[in-house]
PALUM-551355 format. One record per residue (C-alpha): residue number from 1; x, y, z; chain; residue in one letter. Coordinates in nm, 3 decimals, padded with zeros to 5 digits, always signed. Example, Ala and Ser with C-alpha at 12.3 -4.5 7.8 and 13.67 -1.06 7.14 Angstrom:
BEGIN
 pos      xx      yy      zz unit code
   1 +01.230 -00.450 +00.780    A    A
   2 +01.367 -00.106 +00.714    A    S
END
This chain:
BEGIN
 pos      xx      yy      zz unit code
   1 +12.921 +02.299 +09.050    A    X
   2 +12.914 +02.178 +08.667    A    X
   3 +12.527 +02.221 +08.671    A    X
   4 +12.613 +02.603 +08.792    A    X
   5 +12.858 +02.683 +08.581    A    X
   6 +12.636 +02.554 +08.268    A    X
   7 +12.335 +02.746 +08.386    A    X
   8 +12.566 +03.074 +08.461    A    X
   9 +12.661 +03.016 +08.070    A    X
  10 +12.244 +03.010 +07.899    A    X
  11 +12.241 +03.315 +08.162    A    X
  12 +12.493 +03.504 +07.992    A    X
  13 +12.425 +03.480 +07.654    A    X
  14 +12.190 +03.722 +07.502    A    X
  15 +11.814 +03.620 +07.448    A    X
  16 +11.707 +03.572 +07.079    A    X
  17 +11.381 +03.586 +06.952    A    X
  18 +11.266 +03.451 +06.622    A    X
  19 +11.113 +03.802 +06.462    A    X
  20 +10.971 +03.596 +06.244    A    X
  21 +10.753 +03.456 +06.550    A    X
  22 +10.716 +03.750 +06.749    A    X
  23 +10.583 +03.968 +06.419    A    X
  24 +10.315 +03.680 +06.353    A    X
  25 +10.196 +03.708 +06.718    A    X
  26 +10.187 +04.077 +06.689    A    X
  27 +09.976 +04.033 +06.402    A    X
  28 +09.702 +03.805 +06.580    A    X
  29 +09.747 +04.001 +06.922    A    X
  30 +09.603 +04.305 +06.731    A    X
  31 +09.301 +04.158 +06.513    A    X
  32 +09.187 +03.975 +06.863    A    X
  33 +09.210 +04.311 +07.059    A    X
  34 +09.014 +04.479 +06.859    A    X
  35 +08.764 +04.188 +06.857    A    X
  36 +08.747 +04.223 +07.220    A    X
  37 +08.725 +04.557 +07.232    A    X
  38 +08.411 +04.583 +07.016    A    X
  39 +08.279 +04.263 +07.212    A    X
  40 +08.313 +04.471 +07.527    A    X
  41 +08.118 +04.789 +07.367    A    X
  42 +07.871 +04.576 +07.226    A    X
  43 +07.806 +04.429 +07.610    A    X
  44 +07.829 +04.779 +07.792    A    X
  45 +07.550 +04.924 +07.534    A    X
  46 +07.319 +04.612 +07.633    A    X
  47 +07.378 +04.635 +07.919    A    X
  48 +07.306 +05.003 +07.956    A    X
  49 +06.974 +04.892 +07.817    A    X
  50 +06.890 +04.655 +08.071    A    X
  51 +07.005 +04.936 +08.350    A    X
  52 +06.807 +05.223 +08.213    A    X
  53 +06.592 +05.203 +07.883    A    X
  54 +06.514 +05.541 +07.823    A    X
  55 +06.875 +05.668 +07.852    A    X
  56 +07.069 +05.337 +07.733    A    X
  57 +06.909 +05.366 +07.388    A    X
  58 +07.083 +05.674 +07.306    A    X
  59 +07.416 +05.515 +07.508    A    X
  60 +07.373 +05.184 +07.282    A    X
  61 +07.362 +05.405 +06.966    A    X
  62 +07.614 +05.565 +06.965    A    X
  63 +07.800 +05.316 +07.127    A    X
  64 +07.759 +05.088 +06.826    A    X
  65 +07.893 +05.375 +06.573    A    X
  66 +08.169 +05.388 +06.725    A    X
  67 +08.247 +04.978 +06.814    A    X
  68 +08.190 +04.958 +06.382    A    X
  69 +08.438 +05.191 +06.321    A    X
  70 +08.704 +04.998 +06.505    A    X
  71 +08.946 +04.837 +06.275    A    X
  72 +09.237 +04.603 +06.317    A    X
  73 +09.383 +04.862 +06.085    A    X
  74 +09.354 +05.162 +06.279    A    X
  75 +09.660 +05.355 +06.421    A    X
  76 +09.700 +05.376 +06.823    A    X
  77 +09.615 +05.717 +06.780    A    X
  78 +09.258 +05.601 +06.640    A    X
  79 +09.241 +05.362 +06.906    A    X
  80 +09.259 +05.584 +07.208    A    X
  81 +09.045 +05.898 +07.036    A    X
  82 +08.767 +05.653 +07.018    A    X
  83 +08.879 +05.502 +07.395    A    X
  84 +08.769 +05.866 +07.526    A    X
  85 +08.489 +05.903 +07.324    A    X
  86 +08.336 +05.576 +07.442    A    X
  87 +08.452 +05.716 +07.840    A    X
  88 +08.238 +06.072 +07.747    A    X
  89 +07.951 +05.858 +07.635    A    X
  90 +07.953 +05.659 +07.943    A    X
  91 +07.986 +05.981 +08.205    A    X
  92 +07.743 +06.146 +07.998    A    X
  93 +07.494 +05.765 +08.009    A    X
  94 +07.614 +05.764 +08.405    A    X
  95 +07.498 +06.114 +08.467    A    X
  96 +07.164 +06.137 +08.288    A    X
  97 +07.056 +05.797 +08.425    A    X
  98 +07.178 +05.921 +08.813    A    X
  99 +06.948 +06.233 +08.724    A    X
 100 +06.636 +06.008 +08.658    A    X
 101 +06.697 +05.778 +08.992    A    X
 102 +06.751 +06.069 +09.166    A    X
 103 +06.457 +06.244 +09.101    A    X
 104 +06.240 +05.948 +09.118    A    X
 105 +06.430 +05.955 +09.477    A    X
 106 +06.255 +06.260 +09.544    A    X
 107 +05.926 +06.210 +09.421    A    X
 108 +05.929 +05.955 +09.744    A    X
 109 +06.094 +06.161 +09.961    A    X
 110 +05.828 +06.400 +09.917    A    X
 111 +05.529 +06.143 +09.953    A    X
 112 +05.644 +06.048 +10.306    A    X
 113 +05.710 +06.429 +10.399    A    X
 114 +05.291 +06.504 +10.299    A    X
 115 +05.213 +06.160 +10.491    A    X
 116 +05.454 +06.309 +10.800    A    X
 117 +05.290 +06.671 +10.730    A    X
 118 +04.910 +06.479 +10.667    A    X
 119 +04.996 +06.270 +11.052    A    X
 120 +05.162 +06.613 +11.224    A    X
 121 +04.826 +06.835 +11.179    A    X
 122 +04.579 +06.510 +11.278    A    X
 123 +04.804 +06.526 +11.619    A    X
 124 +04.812 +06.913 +11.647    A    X
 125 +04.400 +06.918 +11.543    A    X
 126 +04.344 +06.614 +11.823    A    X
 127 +04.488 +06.805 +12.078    A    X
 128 +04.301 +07.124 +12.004    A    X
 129 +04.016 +06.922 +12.050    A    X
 130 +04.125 +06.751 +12.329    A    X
 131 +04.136 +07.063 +12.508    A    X
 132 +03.823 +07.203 +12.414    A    X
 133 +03.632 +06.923 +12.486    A    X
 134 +03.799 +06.889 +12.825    A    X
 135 +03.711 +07.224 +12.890    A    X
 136 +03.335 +07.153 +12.800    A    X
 137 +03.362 +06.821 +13.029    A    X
 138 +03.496 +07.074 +13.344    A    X
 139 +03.186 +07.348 +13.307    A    X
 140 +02.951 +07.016 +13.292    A    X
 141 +03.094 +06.911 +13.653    A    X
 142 +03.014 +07.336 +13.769    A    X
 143 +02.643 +07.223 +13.612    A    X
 144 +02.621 +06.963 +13.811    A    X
 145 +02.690 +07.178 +14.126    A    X
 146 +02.376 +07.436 +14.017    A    X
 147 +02.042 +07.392 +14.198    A    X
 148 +01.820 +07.628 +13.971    A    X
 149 +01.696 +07.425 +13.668    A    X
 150 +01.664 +07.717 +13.433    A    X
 151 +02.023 +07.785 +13.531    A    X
 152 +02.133 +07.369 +13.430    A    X
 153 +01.932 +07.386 +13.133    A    X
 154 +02.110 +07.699 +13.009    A    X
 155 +02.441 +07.577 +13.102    A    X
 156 +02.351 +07.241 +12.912    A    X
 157 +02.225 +07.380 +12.609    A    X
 158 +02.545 +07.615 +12.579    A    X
 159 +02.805 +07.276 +12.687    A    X
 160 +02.608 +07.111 +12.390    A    X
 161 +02.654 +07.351 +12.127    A    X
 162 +03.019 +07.372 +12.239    A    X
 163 +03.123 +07.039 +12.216    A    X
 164 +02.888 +07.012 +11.862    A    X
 165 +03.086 +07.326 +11.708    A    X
 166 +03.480 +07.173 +11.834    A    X
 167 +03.326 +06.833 +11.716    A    X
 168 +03.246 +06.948 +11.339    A    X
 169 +03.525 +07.167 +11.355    A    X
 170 +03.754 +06.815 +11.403    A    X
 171 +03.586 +06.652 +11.150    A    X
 172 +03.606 +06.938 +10.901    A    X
 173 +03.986 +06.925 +10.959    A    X
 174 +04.087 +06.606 +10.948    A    X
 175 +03.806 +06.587 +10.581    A    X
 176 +04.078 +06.891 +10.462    A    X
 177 +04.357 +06.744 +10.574    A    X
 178 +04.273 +06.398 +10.435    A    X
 179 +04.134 +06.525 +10.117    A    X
 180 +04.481 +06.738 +10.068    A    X
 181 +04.743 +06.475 +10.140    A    X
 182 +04.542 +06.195 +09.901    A    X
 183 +04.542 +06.494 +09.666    A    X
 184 +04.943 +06.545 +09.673    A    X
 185 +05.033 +06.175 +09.678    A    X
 186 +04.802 +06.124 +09.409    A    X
 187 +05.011 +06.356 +09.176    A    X
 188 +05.327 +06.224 +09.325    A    X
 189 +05.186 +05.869 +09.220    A    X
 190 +05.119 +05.915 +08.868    A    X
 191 +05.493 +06.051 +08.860    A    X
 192 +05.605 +05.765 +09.019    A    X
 193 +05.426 +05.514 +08.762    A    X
 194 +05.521 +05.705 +08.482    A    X
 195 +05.860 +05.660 +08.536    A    X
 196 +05.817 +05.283 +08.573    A    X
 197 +05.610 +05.287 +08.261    A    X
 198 +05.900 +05.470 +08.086    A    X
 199 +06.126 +05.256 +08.283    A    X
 200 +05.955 +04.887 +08.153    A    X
 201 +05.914 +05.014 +07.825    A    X
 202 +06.186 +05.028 +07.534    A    X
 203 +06.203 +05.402 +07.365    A    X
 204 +06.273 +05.345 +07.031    A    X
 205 +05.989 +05.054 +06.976    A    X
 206 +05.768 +05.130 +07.282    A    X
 207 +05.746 +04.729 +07.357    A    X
 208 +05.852 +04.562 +07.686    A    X
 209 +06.250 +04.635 +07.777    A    X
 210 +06.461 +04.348 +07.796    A    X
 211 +06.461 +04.387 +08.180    A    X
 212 +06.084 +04.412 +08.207    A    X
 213 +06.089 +04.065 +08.012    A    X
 214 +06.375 +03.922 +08.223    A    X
 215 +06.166 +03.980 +08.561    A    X
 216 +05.851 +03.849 +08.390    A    X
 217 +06.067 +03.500 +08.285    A    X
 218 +06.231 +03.485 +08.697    A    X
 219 +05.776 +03.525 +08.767    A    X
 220 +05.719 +03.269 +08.566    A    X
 221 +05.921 +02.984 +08.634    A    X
 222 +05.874 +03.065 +09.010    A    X
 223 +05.485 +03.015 +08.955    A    X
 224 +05.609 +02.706 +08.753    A    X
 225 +05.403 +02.830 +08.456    A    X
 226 +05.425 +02.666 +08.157    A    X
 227 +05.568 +02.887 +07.899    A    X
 228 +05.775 +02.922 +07.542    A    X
 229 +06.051 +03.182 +07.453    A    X
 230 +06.095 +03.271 +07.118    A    X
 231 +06.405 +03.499 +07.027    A    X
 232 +06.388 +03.671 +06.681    A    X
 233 +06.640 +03.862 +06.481    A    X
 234 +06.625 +04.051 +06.151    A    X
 235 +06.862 +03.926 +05.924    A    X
 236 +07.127 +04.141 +05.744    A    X
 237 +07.000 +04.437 +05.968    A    X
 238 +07.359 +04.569 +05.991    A    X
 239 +07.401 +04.622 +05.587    A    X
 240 +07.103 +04.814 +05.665    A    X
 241 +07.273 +05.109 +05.902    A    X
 242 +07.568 +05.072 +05.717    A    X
 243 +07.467 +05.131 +05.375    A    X
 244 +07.177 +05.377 +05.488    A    X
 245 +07.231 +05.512 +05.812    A    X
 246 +07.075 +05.478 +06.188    A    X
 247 +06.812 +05.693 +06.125    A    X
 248 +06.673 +05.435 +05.875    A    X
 249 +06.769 +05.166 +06.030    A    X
 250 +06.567 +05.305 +06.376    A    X
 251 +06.261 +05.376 +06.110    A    X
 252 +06.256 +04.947 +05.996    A    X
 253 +06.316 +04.865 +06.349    A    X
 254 +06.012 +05.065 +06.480    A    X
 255 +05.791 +04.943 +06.146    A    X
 256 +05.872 +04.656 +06.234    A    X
 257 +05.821 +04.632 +06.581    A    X
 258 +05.441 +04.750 +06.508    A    X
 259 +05.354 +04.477 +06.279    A    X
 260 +05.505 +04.199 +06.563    A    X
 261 +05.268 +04.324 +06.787    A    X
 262 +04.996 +04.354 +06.589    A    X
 263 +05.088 +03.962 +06.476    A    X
 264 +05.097 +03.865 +06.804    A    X
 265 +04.803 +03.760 +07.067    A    X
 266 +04.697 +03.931 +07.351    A    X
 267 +04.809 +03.672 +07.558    A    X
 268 +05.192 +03.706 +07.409    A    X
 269 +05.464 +03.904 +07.578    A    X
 270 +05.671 +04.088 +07.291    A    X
 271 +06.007 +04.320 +07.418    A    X
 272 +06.264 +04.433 +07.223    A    X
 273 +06.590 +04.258 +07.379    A    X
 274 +06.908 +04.442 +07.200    A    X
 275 +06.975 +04.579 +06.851    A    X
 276 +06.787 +04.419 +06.594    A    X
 277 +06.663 +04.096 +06.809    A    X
 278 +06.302 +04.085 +06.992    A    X
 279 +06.185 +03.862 +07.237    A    X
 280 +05.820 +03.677 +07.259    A    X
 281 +05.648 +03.483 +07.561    A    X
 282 +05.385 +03.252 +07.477    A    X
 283 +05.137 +03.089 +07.703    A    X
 284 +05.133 +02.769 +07.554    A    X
 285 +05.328 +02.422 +07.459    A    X
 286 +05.600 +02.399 +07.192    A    X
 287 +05.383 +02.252 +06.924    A    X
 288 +05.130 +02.569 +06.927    A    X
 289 +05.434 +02.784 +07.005    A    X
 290 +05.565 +02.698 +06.624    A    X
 291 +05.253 +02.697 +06.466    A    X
 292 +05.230 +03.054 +06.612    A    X
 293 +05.627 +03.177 +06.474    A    X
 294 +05.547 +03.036 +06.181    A    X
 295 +05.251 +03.248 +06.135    A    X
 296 +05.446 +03.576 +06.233    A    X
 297 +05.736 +03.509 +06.087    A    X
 298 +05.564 +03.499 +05.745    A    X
 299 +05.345 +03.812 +05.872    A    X
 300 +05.613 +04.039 +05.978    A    X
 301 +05.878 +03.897 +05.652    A    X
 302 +05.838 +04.148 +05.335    A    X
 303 +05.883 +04.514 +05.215    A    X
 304 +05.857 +04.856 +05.412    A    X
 305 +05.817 +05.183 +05.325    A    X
 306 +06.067 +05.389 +05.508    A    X
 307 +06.218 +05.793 +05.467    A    X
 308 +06.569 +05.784 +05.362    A    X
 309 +06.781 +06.068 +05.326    A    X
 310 +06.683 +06.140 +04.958    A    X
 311 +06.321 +06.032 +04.975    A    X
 312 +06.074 +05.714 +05.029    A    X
 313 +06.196 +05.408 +04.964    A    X
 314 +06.113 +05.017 +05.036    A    X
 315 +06.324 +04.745 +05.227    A    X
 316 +06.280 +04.390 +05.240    A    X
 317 +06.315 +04.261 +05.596    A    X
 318 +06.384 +03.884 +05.670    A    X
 319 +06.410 +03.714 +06.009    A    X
 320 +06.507 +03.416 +06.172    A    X
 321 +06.354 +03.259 +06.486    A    X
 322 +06.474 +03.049 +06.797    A    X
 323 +06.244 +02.868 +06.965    A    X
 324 +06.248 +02.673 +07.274    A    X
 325 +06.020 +02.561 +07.583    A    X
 326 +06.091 +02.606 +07.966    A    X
 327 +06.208 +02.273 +08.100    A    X
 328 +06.105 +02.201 +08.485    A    X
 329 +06.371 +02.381 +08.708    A    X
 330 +06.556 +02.486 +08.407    A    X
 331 +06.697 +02.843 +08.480    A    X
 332 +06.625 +03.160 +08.274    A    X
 333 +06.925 +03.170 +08.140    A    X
 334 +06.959 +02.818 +07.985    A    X
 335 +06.609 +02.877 +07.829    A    X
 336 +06.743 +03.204 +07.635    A    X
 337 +07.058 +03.007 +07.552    A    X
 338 +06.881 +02.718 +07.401    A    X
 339 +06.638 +02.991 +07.217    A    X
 340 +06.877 +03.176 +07.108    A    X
 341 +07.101 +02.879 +06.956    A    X
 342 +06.803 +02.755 +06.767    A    X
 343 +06.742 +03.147 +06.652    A    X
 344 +07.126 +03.085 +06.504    A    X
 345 +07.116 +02.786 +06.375    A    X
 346 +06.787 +02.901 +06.168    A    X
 347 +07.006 +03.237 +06.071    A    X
 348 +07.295 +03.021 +05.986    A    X
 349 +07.063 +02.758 +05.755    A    X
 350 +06.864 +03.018 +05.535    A    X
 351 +07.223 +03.176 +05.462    A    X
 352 +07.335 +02.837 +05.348    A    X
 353 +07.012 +02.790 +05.127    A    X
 354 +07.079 +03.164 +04.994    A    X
 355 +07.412 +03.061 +04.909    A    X
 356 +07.284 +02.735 +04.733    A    X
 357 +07.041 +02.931 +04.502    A    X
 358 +07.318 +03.150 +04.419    A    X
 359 +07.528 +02.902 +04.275    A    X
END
């Protein structure tokens, strides 16, 4: 009963907070909100890549305008303008990309309708013929009946030339009707790999799209290939679009992009796999794999020519390079980790060695 009557007591009083407390964890709720929001924005627009290249570019864009606007500092206000502006991007993303499946949807649809159509006249042409050769094989049983040989040899001769005509007649259909439905799901075919071509290709740099790249990895360790990834981002790429704009920034990515592939081997994969980072397959052991970065990392490193918004003018682009090579029954995943760690840990030591010069 003494317990009770203590508790009733802490019960009754009021609560006090220490303000002191509470404001401090206001003020690193907010900073880490915000972080998580952009986090989040950043993940939707590469994802929206991997879903749909053609229409997540323009999704990732202008996603990433909007995720380096956000500030700690903004008002709620801010906050939620820019929390429906990332929900029209996404409805607008949503409904353009539904468009594309939908019509690729279609373009099947109407293969298998000319193969039903194609299949449906064969029938209604084999029983047409059906008929008029069983009519041929009934006046051949009256022939047999006849006596007078002139009469046989008439009947024969017209039988003949019966069954010849309803014969080419068949085969002068179904040559039409074959000819015309390889004709319509030819066209429908070429749709059909365009939009995978447009689909496994990224729009801004025309190389492979991160999910064309991700399938090819899952091929090759199933095949138990031997293989290298090599992750590659261009340093201080942000400062870039910040200090020059998008458009710019899009201009050095697809310059870039160009002289990759023209460093590269025929043999290597190259696909661009978010942002400013590219991806690279090589068909060969870790030791070769280097020598090869090595070589395009000083290829690709150095000025370009790109249009600003008052005229020509020349950029220096630097990059730094993960490299790693697929371990037996080591999962996709743990091979782009490891290559992408190394790609950091590179970014992270030529900052320190800038820094070092500095002073």
């Amino acid at each position: 009963m003494r317990n009770m009557i203590s508790l009733k007591k802490y019960l009754d009083e009021p609560v006090r907070f220490d303000t002191k407390e509470v404001s401090k964890g206001k003020e690193l709720l907010l900073p880490a909100t915000v972080a998580a929001y952009r986090a989040a924005l950043r993940e939707m627009a590469s994802c929206s890549l991997a879903v749909h290249p053609a229409s997540g570019e323009k999704l990732k864009q202008n996603l990433d305008k909007l995720e380096e606007k956000l500030s700690s500092d903004d008002t709620v206000a801010a906050v939620e303008a820019t929390g429906r502006k990332v929900q029209e991007q996404l409805q607008d993303w949503g409904k353009r990309t539904a468009t594309h499946f939908q019509q690729t949807t279609d373009h099947v649809k109407e293969i298998l309708l000319v193969m039903a159509r194609t299949a449906e006249s064969v029938g209604e042409r084999d029983q047409r013929c059906a008929q008029q050769i069983s009519d041929v094989t009934t006046q051949l049983h009256k022939i047999a009946s006849l006596e007078d040989l002139t009469q046989i040899r008439a009947s024969i001769k017209k039988s003949a030339a019966e069954l010849k005509t309803s014969i080419d007649k068949m085969a002068a259909e179904g040559k039409a009707a074959v000819e015309q439905a390889r004709m319509e799901i030819s066209t429908y075919q070429a749709k059909l790999e365009e939009a995978e071509q447009i689909a496994s290709r990224d729009s801004l740099t025309g190389l492979r799209s991160r999910l064309w790249v991700e399938n090819l990895i899952d091929r090759r360790i199933d095949s138990k290939t031997p293989f290298c990834a090599a992750i590659l981002d261009l340093d201080g790429f942000k400062q870039v679009n910040d200090a020059f704009g998008h458009l710019v920034g899009d201009e050095l990515l697809k310059q870039f992009a160009t002289e990759l592939q023209s460093a590269c081997r025929s043999s290597d994969v190259i696909g661009r796999w978010g942002g400013d980072e590219f991806i690279i397959l090589l068909d060969c052991a870790l030791a070769e794999a280097k020598t090869q970065t090595e070589r395009l990392l000083a290829w690709v490193c150095g000025e370009y020519a790109v249009e600003g918004t008052s005229g020509p003018m020349k950029l220096t682009a630097a990059a730094s390079i993960g490299l790693a090579e697929h371990l037996p029954d080591e999962m996709a995943k743990d091979l782009l980790h490891r290559a992408d760690s190394a790609m950091y840990e590179q970014k992270a030591a030529s900052r320190a060695a800038r820094s070092g010069r500095k002073h």
